[in-house]
C-alpha positions in Angstrom: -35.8 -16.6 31.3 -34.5 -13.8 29.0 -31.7 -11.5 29.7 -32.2 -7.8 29.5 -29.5 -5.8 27.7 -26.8 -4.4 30.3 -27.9 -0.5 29.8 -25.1 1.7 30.3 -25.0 5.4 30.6 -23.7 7.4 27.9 -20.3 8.7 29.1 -19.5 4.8 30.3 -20.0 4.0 27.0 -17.6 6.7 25.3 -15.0 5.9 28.2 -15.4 2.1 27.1 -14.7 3.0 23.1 -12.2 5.2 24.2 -10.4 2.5 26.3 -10.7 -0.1 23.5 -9.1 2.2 21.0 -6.1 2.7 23.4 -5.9 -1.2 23.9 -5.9 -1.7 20.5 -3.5 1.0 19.0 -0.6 -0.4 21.8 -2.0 -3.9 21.1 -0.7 -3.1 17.4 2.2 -1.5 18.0 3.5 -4.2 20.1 2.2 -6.8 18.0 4.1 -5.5 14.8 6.3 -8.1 14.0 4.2 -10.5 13.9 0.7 -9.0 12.8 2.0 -7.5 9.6 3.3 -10.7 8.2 -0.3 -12.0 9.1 -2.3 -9.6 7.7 0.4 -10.0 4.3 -0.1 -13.5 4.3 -3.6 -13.1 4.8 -3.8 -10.8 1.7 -1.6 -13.0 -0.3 -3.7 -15.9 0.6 -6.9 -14.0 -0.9 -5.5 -13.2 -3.7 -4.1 -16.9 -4.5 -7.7 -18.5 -3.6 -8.9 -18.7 -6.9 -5.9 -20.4 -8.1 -6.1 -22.9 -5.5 -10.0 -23.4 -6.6 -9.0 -24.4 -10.1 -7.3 -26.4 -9.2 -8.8 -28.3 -6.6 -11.5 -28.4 -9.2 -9.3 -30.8 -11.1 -8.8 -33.2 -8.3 -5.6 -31.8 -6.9 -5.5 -31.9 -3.2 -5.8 -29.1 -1.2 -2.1 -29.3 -0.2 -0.4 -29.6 -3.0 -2.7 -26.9 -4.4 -1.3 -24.5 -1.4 2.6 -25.7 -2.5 2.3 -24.3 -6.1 0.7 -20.8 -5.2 3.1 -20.0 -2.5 6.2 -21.0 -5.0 4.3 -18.5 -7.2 4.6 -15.9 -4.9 7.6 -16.1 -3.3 9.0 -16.7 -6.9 7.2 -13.1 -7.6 8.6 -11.5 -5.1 12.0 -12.9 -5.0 12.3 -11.6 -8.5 10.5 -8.4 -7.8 13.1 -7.0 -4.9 15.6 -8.6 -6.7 15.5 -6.4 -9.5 15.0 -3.2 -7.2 17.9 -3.7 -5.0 19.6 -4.6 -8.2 19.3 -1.4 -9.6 19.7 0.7 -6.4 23.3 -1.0 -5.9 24.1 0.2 -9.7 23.0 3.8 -9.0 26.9 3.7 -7.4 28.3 3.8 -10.7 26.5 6.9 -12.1 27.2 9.0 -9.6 31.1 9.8 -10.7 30.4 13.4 -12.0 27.6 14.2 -9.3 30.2 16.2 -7.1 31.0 18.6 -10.0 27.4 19.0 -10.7 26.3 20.1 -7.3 29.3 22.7 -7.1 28.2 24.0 -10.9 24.6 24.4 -9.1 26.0 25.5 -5.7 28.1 28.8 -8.0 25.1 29.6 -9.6 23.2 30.0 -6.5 25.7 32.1 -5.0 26.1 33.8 -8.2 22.4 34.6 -8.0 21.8 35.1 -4.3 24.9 37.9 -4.4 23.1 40.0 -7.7 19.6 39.7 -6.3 19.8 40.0 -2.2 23.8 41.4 -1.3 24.3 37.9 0.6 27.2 36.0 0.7 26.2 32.1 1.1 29.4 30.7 -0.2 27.4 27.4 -0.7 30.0 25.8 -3.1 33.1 25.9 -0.4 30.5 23.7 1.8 30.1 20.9 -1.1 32.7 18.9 -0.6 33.9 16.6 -3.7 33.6 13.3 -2.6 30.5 13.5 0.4 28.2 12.1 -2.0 29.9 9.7 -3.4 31.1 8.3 -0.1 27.5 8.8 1.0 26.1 6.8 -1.9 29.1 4.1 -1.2 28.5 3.8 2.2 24.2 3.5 2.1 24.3 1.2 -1.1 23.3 -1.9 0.6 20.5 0.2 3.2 17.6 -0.6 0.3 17.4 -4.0 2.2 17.3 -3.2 5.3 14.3 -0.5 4.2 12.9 -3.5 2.7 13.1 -5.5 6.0 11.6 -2.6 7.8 8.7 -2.4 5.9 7.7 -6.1 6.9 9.1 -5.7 10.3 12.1 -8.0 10.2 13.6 -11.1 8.8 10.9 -13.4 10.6 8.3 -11.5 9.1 9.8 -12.3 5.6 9.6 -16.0 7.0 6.3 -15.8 8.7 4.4 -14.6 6.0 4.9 -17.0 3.2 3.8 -19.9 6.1 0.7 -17.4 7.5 -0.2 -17.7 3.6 0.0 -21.2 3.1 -2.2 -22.1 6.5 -4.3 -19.6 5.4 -5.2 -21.3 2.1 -5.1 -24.7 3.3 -7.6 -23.8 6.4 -10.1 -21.2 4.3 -12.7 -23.2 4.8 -12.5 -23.4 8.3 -12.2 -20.1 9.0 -15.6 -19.7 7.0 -17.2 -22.3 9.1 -15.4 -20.6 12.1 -17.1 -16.9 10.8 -20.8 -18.5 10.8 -20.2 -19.6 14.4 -19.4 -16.4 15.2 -22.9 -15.1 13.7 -24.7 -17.9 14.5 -28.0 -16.4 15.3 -27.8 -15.2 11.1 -28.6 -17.1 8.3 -25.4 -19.1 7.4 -26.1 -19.1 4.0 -26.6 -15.4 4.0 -23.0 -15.3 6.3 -21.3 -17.5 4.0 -22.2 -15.3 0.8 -20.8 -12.2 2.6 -17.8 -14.1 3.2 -17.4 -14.9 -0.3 -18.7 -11.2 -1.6 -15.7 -10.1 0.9 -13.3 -12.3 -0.6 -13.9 -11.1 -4.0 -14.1 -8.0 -3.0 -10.6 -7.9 -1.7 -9.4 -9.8 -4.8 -11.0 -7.1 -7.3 -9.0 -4.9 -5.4 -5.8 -6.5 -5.4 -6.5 -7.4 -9.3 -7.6 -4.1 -10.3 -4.6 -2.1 -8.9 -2.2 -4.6 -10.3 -3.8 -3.6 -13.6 -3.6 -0.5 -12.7 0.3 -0.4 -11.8 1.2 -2.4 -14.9 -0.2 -0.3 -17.0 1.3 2.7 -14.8 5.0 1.5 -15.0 4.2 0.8 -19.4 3.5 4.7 -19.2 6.2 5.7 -16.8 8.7 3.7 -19.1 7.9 5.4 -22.0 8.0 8.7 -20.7 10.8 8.5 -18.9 12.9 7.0 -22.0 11.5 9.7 -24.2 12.7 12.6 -22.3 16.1 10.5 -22.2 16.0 9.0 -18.1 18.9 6.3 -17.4 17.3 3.3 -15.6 13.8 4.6 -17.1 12.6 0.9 -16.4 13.8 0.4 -13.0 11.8 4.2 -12.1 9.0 3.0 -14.6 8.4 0.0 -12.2 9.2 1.2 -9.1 6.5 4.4 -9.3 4.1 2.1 -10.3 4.9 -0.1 -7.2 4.6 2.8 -5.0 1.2 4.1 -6.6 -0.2 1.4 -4.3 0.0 4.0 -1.4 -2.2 6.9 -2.1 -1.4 10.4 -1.9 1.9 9.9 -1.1 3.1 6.7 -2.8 3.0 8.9 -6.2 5.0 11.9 -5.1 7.9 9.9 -3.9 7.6 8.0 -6.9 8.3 10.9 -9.1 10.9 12.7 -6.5 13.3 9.8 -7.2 13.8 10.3 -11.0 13.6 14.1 -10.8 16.4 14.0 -8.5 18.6 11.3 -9.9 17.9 13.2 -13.6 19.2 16.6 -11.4 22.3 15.2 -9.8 23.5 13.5 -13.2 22.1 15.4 -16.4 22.5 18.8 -17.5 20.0 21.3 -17.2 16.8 21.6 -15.5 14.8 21.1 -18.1 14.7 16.7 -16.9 13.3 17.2 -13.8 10.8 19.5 -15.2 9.8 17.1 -17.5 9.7 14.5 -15.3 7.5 16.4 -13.2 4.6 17.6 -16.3 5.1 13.8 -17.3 4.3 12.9 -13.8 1.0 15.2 -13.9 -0.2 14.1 -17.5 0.0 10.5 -16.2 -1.6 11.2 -12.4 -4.2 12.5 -14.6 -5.1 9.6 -16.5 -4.7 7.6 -13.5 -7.0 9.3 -11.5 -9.6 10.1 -13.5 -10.0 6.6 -16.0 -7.7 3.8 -14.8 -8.8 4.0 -11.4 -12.4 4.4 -11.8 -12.7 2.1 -14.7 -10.4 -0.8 -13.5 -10.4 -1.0 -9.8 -13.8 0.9 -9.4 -15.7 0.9 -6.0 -14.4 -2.5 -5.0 -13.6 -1.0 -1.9 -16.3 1.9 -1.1 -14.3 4.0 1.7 -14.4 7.5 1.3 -11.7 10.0 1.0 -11.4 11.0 4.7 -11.3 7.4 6.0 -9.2 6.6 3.4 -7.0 9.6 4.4 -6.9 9.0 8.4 -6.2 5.6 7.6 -2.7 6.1 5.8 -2.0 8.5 8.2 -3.1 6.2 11.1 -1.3 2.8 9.5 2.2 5.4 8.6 2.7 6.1 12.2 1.8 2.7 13.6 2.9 0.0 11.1 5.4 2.2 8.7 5.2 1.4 4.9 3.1 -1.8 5.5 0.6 -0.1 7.2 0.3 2.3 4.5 -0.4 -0.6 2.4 -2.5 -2.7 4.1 -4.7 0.0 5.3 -7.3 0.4 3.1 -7.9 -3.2 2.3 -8.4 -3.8 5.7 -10.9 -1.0 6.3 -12.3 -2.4 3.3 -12.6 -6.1 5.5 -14.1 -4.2 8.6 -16.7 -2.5 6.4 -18.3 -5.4 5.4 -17.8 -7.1 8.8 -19.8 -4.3 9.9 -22.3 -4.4 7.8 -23.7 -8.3 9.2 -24.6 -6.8 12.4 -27.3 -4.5 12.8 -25.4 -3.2 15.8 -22.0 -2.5 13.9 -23.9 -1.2 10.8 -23.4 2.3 12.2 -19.7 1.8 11.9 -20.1 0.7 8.5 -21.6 3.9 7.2 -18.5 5.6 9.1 -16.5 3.8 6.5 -18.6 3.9 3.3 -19.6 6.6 0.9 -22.6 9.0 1.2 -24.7 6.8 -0.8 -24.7 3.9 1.9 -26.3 6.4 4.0 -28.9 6.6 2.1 -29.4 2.9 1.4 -29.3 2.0 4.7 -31.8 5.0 5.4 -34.2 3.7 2.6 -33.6 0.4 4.0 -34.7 1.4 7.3 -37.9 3.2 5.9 -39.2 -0.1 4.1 -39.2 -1.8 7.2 -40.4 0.5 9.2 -43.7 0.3 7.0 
């Protein structure tokens, strides 16, 4: 005997989506510490697949094939936040005439606000000589706790090299695990959304680590033109931080502009700094993006948009990150059920809408 649908009145079903949303935006929040290592070491996993392929392709078991791409990565990344807190720690040492350059500016201002408006700010008897130094002394070592914070904690850091290595050793049981799910699909059909998912997430990762390669070769050359100290260590680091749209950028810029304002003369750095900035945001948005990373992941700008915003305030800096290539994930979950498609389209661009409404038409006649 077949079971009829259970039919539910409208409002029930808002109050039921509205109810799971709740669940799930506390089941994240509590969950923090240790979903964000997963979903890192699920990314990193992704990304290191192909590796693991080759070599498995030349008769190298599985495990040993998992070893060497998570000493890849943790070799990566050791080296990577080595060389940033590094040169955050040495920031300390330039910092020596920063006092007298903040009174120079803090004069001026006065000197200006008195000619122009009558008022008296008296700003440079409220910089004290040695407040940023101590300040700088006293937060020098803080770049490692941010670091921690943006993973969760120091089990995170653990958890998510291991997350990676299961991940890769047991990818294809998870795939097997996916066509159970959808079982009443064609597996083959399941399986090759897996795999188009999978490379979909690794032409993302690929193409914006093209992307910020060739970011941080521009930043560097700007910044050592107009004369920047550490113009490699900014280079790098606003690449890094281009990863997080909108906003990864800006703060990527606001660091050298300040540093250049606290410890060169004139205003003219920062300025330069910031048209640099432009020229390069420029090419960025308008060729590297679209010709290197392309429409790997096909969420438009509002989604994209409510997502950072959404992943800032629940995950921090790691939900910024792993925002949009985990809508990208959903998307194409979505799209295998004719009952999440809808969802899908929420996601996607304009011209899914019309796909899937041509779509619709051809079977219809």
């Amino acid at each position: 005997m077949q079971k009829k649908p259970l039919n539910l009145p409208a409002y029930l079903k808002a109050l039921s989506v509205m109810a799971f949303i709740i669940i799930l935006v506390f089941f994240l929040i509590v969950g923090k510490s240790l979903l964000v290592p997963l979903f890192m070491g699920g990314f990193f996993a992704i990304l290191f697949t192909p590796l693991g392929n080759l070599m498995e392709k030349y008769k190298i078991p599985r495990t040993l094939s998992c070893v060497f791409s998570l000493l890849i990565m943790i070799a990566f990344v050791a080296g990577l936040l080595g060389f940033i807190i590094g040169n955050v720690v040495s920031f300390t040492k330039d910092f020596s005439n920063t006092s007298d350059r903040l009174v120079t500016v803090a004069n001026e201002f006065d000197e200006w606000t008195s000619s122009t408006f009558g008022i008296q700010e008296n700003l440079s008897e409220k910089v004290q000589s040695d407040a940023l130094m101590q300040y700088v002394n006293e937060h020098s070592s803080s770049i490692t706790s941010f670091a921690l914070n943006a993973i969760g904690s120091m089990s995170g850091l653990i958890l998510i090299p291991i997350f990676m290595f299961f991940f890769l050793l047991y990818r294809e049981h998870l795939t097997k695990m996916m066509v159970m799910i959808y079982r009443n699909h064609d597996p083959a059909l399941v399986k090759m959304r897996i795999t188009n998912l999978r490379k979909v997430i690794q032409g993302y990762i690929v193409g914006v680590g093209k992307v910020m390669v060739i970011l941080a070769i521009l930043n560097i050359t700007a910044y050592t033109i107009i004369g920047v100290k550490h113009a490699v260590f900014f280079g790098i680091l606003g690449a890094i931080l281009n990863i997080i749209p909108y906003i990864g950028p800006l703060i990527g810029v606001t660091l050298p502009m300040t540093y250049s304002f606290l410890t060169m003369d004139g205003l003219i750095y920062p300025v330069l700094i910031f048209g640099a900035y432009q020229v390069i945001q420029l090419v960025e948005g308008n060729f590297l993006t679209p010709k290197i990373v392309g429409g790997n992941v096909n969420l438009n700008a509002f989604i994209t948009f409510l997502g950072l915003l959404v992943g800032g305030s629940i995950w921090g800096i790691a939900g910024m990150i792993l925002v949009i290539p985990t809508l990208a994930i959903l998307r194409e979950i979505f799209s295998l059920s004719q009952e999440t498609k809808p969802f899908a389209l929420l996601l996607g661009e304009e011209k899914d809408d019309d796909d899937y409404f041509a779509e619709k038409e051809e079977s219809s006649e």
